[in-house]
PASEBA-1860 file (N, C-alpha, C; in nm, 3 decimals):
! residues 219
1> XXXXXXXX> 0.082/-0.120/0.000/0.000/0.000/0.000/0.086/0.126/0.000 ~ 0.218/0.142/0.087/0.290/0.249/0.063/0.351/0.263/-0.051 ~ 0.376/0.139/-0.101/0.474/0.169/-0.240/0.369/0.224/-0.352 ~ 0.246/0.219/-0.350/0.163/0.267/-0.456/0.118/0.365/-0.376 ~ 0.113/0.429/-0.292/0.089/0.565/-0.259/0.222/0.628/-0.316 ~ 0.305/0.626/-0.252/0.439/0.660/-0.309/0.432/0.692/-0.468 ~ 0.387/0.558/-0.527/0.420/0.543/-0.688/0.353/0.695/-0.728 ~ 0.198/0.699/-0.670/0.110/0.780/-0.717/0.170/0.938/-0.692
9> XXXXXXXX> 0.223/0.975/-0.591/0.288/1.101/-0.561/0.395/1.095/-0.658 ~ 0.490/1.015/-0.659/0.611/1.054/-0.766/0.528/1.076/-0.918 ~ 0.427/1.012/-0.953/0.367/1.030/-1.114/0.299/1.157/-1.138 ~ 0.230/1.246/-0.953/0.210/1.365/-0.993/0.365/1.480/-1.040 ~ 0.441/1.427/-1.002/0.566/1.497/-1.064/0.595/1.500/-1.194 ~ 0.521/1.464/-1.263/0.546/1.410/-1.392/0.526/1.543/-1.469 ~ 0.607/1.564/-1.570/0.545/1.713/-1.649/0.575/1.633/-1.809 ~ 0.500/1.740/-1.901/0.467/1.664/-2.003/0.594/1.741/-2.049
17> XXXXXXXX> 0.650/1.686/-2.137/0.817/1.717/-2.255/0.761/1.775/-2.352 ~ 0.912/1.838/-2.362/0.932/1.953/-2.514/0.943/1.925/-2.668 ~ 0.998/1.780/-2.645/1.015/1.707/-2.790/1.154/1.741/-2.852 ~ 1.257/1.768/-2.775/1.370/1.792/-2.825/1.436/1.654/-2.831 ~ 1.536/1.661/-2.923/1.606/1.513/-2.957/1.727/1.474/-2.846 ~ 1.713/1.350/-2.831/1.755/1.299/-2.721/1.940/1.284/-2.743 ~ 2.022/1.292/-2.717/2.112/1.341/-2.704/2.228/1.190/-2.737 ~ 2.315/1.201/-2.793/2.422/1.072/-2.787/2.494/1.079/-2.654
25> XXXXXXXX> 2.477/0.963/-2.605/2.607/0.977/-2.484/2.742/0.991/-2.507 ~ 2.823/1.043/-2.420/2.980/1.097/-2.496/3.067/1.047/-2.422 ~ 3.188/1.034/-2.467/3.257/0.937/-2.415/3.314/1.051/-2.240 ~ 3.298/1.136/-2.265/3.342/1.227/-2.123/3.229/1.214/-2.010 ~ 3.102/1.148/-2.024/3.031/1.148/-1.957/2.965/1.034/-1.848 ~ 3.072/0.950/-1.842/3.038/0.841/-1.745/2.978/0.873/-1.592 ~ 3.074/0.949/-1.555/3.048/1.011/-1.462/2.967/1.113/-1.378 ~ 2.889/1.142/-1.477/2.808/1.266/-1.514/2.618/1.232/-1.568
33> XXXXXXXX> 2.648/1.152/-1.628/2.525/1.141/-1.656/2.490/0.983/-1.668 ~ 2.367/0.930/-1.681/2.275/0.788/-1.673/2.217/0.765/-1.786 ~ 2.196/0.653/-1.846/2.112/0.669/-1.959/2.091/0.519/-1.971 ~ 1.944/0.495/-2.016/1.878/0.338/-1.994/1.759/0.348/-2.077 ~ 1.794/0.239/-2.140/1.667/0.237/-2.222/1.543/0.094/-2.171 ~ 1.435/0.118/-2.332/1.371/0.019/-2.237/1.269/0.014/-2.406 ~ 1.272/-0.084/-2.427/1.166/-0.151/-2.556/1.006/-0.209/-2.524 ~ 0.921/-0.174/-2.525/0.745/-0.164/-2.526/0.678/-0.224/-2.652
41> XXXXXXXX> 0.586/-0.282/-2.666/0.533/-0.300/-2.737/0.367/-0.226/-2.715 ~ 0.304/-0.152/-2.787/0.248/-0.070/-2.790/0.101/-0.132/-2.816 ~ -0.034/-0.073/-2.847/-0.141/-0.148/-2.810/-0.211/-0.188/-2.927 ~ -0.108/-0.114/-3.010/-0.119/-0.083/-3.167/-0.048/-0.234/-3.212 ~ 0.078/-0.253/-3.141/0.179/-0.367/-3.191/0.244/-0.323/-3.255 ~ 0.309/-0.226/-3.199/0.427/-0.129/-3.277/0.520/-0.091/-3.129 ~ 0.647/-0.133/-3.217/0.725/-0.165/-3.070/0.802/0.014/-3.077 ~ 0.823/0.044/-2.926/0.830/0.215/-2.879/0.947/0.188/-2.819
49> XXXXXXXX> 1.060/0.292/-2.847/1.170/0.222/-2.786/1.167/0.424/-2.615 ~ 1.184/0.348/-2.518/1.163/0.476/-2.441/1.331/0.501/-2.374 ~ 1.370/0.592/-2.375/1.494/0.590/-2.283/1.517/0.725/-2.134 ~ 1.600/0.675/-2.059/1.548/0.764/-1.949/1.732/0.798/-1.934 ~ 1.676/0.974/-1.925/1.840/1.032/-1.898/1.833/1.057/-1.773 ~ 1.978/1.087/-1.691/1.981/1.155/-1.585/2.083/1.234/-1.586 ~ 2.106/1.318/-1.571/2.176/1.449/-1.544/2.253/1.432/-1.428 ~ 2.353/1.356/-1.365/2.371/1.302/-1.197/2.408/1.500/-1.150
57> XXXXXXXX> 2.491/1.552/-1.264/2.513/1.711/-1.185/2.423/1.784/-1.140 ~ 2.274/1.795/-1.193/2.198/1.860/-1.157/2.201/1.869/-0.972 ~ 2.206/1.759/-0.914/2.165/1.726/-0.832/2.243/1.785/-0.701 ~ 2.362/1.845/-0.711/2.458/1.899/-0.681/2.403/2.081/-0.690 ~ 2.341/2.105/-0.814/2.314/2.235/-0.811/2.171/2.290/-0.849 ~ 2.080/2.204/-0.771/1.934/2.207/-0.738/1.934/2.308/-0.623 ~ 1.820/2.345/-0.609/1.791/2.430/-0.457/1.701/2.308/-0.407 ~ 1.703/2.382/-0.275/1.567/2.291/-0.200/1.608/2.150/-0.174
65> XXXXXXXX> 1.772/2.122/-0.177/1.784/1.963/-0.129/1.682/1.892/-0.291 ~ 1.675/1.915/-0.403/1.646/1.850/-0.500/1.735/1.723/-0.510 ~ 1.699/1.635/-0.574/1.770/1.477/-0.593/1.790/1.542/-0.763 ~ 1.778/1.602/-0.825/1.791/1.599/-0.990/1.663/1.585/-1.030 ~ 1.678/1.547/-1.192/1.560/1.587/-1.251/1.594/1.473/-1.344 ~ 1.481/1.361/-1.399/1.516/1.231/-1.467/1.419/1.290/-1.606 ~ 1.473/1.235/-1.730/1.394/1.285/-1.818/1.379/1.160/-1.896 ~ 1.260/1.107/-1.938/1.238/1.038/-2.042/1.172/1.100/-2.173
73> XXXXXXXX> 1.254/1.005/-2.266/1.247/1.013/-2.400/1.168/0.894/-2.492 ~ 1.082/0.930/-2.561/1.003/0.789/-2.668/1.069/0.811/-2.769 ~ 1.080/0.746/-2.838/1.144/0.724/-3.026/1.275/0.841/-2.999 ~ 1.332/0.871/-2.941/1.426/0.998/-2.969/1.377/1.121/-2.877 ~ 1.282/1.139/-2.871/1.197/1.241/-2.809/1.199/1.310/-2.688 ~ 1.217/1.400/-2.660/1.181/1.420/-2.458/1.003/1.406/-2.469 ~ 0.979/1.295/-2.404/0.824/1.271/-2.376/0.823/1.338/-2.247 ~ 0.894/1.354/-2.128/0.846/1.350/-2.002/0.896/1.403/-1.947
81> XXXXXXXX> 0.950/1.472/-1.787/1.065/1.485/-1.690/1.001/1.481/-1.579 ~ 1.072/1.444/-1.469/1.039/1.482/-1.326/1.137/1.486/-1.175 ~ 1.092/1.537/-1.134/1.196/1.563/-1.016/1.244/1.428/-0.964 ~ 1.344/1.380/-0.925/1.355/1.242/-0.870/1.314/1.210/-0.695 ~ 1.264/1.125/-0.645/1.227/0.999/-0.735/1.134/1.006/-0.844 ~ 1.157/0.943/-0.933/1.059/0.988/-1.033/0.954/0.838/-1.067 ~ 0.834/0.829/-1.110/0.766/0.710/-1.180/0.683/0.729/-1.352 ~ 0.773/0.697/-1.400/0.703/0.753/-1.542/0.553/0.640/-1.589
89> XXXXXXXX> 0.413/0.696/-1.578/0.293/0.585/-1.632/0.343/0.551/-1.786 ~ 0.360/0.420/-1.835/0.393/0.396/-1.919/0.305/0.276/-1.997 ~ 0.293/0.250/-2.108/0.166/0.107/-2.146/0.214/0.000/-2.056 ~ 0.088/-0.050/-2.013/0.182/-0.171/-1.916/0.238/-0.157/-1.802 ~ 0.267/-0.071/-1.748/0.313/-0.053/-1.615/0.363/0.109/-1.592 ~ 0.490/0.107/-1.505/0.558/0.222/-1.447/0.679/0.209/-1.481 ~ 0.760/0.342/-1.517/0.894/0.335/-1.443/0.945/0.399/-1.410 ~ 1.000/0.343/-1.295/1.091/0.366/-1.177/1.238/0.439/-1.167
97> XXXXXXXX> 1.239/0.549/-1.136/1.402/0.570/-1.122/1.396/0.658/-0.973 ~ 1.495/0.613/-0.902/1.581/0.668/-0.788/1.692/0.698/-0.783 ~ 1.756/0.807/-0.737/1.881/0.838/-0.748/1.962/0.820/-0.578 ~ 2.083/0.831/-0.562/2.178/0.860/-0.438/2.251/0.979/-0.487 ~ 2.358/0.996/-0.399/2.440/1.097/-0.459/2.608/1.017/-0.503 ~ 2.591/0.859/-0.559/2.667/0.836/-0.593/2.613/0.825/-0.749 ~ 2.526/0.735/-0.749/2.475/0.726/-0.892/2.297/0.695/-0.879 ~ 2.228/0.619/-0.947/2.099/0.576/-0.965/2.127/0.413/-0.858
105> XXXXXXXX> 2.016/0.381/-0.777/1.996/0.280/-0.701/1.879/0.227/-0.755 ~ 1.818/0.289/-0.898/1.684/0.236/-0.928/1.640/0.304/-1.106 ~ 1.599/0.266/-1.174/1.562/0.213/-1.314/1.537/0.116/-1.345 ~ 1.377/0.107/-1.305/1.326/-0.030/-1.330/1.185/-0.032/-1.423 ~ 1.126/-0.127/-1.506/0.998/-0.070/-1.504/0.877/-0.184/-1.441 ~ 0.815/-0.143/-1.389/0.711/-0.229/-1.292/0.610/-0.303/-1.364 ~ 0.570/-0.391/-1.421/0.476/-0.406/-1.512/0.358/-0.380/-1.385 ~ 0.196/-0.395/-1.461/0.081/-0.368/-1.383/0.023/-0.489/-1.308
113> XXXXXXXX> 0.160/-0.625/-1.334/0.128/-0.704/-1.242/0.223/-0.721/-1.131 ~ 0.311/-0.628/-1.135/0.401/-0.635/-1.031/0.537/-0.666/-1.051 ~ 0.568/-0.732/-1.191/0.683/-0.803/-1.239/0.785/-0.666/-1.250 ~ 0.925/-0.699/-1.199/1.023/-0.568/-1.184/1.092/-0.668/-1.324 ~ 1.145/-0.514/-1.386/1.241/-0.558/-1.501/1.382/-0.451/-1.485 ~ 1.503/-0.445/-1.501/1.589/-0.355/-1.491/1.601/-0.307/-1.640 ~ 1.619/-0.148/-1.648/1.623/-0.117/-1.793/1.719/-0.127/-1.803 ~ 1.806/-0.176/-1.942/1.931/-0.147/-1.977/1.998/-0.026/-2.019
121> XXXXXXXX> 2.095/-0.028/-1.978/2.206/0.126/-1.966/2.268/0.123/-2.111 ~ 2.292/0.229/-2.138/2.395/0.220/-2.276/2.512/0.212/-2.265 ~ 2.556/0.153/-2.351/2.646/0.028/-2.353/2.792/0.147/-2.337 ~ 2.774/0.269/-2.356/2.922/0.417/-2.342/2.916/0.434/-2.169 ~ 2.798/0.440/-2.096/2.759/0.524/-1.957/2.848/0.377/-1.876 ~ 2.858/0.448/-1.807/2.963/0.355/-1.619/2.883/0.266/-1.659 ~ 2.755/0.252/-1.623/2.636/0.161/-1.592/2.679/0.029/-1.701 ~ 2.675/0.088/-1.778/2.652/-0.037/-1.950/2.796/-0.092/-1.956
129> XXXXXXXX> 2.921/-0.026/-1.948/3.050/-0.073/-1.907/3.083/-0.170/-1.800 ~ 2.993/-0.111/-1.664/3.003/-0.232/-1.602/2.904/-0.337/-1.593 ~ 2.801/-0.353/-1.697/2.744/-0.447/-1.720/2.814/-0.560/-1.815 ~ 2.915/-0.466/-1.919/2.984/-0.574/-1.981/3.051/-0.635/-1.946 ~ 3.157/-0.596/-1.876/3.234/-0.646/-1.785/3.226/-0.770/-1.677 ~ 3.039/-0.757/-1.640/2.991/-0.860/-1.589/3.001/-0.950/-1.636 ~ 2.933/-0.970/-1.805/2.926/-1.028/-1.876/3.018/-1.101/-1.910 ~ 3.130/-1.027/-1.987/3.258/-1.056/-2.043/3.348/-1.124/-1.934
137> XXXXXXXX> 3.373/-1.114/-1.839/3.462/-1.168/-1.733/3.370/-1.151/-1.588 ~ 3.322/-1.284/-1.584/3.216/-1.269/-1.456/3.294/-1.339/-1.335 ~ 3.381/-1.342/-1.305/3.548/-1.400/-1.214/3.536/-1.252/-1.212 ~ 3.594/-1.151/-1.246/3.692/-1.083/-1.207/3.551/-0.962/-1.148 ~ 3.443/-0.965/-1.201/3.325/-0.888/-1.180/3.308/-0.920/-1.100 ~ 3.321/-1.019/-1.029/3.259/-1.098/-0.839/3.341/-1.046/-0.762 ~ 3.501/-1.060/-0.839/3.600/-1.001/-0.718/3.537/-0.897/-0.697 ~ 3.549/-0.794/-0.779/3.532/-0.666/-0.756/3.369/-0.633/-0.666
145> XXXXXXXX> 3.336/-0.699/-0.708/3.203/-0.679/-0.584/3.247/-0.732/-0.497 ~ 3.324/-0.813/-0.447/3.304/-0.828/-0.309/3.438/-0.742/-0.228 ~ 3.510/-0.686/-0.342/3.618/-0.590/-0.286/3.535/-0.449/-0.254 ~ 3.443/-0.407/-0.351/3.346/-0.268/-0.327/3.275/-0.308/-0.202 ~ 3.212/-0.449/-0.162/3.141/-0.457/-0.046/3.258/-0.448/0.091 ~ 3.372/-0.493/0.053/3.438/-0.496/0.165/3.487/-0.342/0.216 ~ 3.475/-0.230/0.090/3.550/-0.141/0.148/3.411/-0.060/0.144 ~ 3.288/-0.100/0.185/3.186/-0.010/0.299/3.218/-0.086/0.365
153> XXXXXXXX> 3.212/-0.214/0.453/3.172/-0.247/0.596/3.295/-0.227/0.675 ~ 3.454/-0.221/0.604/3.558/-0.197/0.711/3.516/-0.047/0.736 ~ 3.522/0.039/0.679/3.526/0.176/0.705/3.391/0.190/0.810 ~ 3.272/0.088/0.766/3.176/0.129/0.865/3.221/0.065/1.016 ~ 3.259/-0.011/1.018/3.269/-0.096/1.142/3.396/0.019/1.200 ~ 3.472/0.047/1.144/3.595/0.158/1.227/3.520/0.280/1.255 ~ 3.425/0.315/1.139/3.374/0.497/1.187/3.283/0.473/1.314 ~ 3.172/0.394/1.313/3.073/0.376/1.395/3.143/0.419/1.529
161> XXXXXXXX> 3.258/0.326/1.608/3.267/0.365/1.735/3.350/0.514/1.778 ~ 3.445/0.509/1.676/3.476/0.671/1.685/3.323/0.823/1.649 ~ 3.229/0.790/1.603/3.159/0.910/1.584/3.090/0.878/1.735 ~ 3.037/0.762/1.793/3.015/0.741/1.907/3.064/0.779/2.021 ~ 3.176/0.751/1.995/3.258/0.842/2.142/3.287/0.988/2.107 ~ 3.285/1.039/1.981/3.270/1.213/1.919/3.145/1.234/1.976 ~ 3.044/1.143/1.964/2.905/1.215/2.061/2.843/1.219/2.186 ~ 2.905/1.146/2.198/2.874/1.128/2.364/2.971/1.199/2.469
169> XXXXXXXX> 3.056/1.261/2.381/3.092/1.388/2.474/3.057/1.506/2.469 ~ 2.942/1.512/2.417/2.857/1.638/2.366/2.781/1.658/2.552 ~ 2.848/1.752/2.630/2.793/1.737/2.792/2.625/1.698/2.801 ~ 2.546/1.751/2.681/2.395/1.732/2.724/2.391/1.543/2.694 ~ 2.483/1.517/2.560/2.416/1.382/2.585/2.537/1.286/2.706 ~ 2.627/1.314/2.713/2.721/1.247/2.815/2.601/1.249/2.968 ~ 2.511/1.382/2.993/2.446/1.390/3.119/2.374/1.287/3.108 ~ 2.308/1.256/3.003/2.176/1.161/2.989/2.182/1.030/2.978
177> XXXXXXXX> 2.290/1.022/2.876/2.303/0.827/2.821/2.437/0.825/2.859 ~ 2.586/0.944/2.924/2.702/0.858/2.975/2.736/0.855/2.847 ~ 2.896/0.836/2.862/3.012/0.846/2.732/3.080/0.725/2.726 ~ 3.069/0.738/2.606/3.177/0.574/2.500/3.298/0.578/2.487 ~ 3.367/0.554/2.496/3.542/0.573/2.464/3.552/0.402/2.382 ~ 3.568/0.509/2.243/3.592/0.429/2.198/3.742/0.323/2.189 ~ 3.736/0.203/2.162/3.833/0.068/2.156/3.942/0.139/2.043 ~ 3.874/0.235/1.899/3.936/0.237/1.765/3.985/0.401/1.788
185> XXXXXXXX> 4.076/0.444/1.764/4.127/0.577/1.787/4.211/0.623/1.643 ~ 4.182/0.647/1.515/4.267/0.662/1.404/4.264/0.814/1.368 ~ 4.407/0.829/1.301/4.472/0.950/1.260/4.350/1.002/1.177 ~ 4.355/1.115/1.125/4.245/1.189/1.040/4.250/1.126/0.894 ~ 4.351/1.110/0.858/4.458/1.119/0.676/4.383/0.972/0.678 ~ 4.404/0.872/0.776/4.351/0.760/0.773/4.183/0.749/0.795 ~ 4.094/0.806/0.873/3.976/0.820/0.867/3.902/0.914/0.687 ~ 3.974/0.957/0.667/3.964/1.076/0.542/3.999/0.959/0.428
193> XXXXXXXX> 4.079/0.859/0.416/4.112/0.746/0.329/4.017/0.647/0.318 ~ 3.946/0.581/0.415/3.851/0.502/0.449/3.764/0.572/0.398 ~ 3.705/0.705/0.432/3.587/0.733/0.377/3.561/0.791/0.244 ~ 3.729/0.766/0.147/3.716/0.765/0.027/3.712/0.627/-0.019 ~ 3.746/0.524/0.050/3.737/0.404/-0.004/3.565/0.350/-0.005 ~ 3.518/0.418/0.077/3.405/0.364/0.114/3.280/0.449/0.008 ~ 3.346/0.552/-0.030/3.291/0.652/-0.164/3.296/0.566/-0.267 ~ 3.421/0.494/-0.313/3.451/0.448/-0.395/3.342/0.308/-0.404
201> XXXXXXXX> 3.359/0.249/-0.334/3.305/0.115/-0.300/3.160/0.154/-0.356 ~ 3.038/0.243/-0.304/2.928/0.291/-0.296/2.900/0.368/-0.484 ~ 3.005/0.374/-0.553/3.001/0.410/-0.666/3.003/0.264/-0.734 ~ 3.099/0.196/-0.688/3.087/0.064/-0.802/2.920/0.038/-0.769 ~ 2.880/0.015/-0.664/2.736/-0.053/-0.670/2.625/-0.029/-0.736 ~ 2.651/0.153/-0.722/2.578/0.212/-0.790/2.570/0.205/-0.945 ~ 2.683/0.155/-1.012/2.670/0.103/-1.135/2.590/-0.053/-1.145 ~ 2.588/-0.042/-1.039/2.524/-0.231/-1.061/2.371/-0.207/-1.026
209> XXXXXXXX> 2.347/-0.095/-1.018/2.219/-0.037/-0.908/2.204/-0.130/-0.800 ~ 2.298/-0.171/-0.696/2.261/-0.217/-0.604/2.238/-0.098/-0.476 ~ 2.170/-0.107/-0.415/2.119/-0.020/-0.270/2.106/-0.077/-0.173 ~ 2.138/-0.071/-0.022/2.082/-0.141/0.055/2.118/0.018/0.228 ~ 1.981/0.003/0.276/1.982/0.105/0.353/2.086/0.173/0.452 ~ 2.116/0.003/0.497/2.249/0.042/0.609/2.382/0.013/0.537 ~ 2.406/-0.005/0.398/2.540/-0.020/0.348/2.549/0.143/0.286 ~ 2.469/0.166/0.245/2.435/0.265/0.122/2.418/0.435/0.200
217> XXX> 2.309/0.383/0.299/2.276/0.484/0.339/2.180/0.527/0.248 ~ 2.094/0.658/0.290/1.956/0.732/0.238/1.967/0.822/0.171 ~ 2.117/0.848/0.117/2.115/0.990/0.054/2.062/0.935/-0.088
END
């Protein structure tokens, strides 16, 4: 019931498009922008090819704590845009995009029976690169996931008790709940390293659109 309340608020975001032509991805833009398509067959029986951009910079220079702005395109077209999270009504179902502030954790489209499908990325964007890669060498694609998973949980398991004992010497909460001293005590250069590894780590996933609340976090 929440996820279709939800669905229904993100689809009033929806604004109708300008019809400008949808753009080639460039080889400078991995980093920068999202792009996923997605093939329909129409009611007519004429297959619609739809693709959904994302802008990841916008999101950086939005007001109002904005997540960005996701735009879909039909045949070439801007059909659509909306603030993210976004749900585009589409024949047949929804789709889905969510962003973080590493990359997208979501581009999916929902059919109207519930069935999740992942759209595919183009084959130039991070996303579609590291899908090939999956593909092409699926050994060396596992390492690397389980090296991106390893470098969130060390960094989390070291930050946790140091921000703990950083707060609990705050005198109002030391009066109330008593102070932690923490077991882990590390240099800055080394806390500042970890939490680029742990940046890093949170970007590979995000090419895989994986999310998960307490690895990922809510941004």
């Amino acid at each position: 019931m929440f996820k279709e309340i939800r669905r229904r608020k993100a689809a009033r975001r929806v604004k109708v498009g300008n019809g400008r032509p949808l753009k080639d991805f460039r080889w400078w833009q991995p980093l920068s922008r999202a792009l996923f398509y997605l093939t329909l067959t129409n009611d007519a029986g004429r297959q619609e090819v739809f693709a959904v951009d994302v802008p990841y910079w916008q999101q950086f220079f939005s007001a109002n704590d904005d997540k960005g702005t996701a735009h879909l395109y039909l045949d070439g077209k801007h059909y659509a845009e909306s603030k993210l999270p976004a749900a585009f009504p589409v024949a047949g179902g929804t789709i889905e995009v969510a962003s973080t502030v590493f990359g997208l954790r979501r581009c999916h489209f929902v059919t109207d029976e519930g069935t999740v499908h992942q759209l595919i990325p183009d084959e130039s964007s991070a996303e579609g690169r590291r899908a090939r890669l999956d593909r092409e060498h699926p050994g060396l694609s596992r390492w690397i996931r389980f090296i991106s998973l390893i470098m969130l949980i060390v960094p989390m398991v070291l930050a946790i008790p140091q921000i703990l004992d950083a707060v609990t010497q705050v005198p109002e909460i030391a009066q109330r709940f008593g102070t932690f001293n923490s077991p882990i005590t590390l240099p800055v250069w080394i806390n500042i390293g970890l939490g680029l590894c742990a940046a890093a780590g949170s970007v590979e996933r995000a090419t895989r659109l994986r999310w998960n609340a307490l690895l990922d976090g809510n941004l």
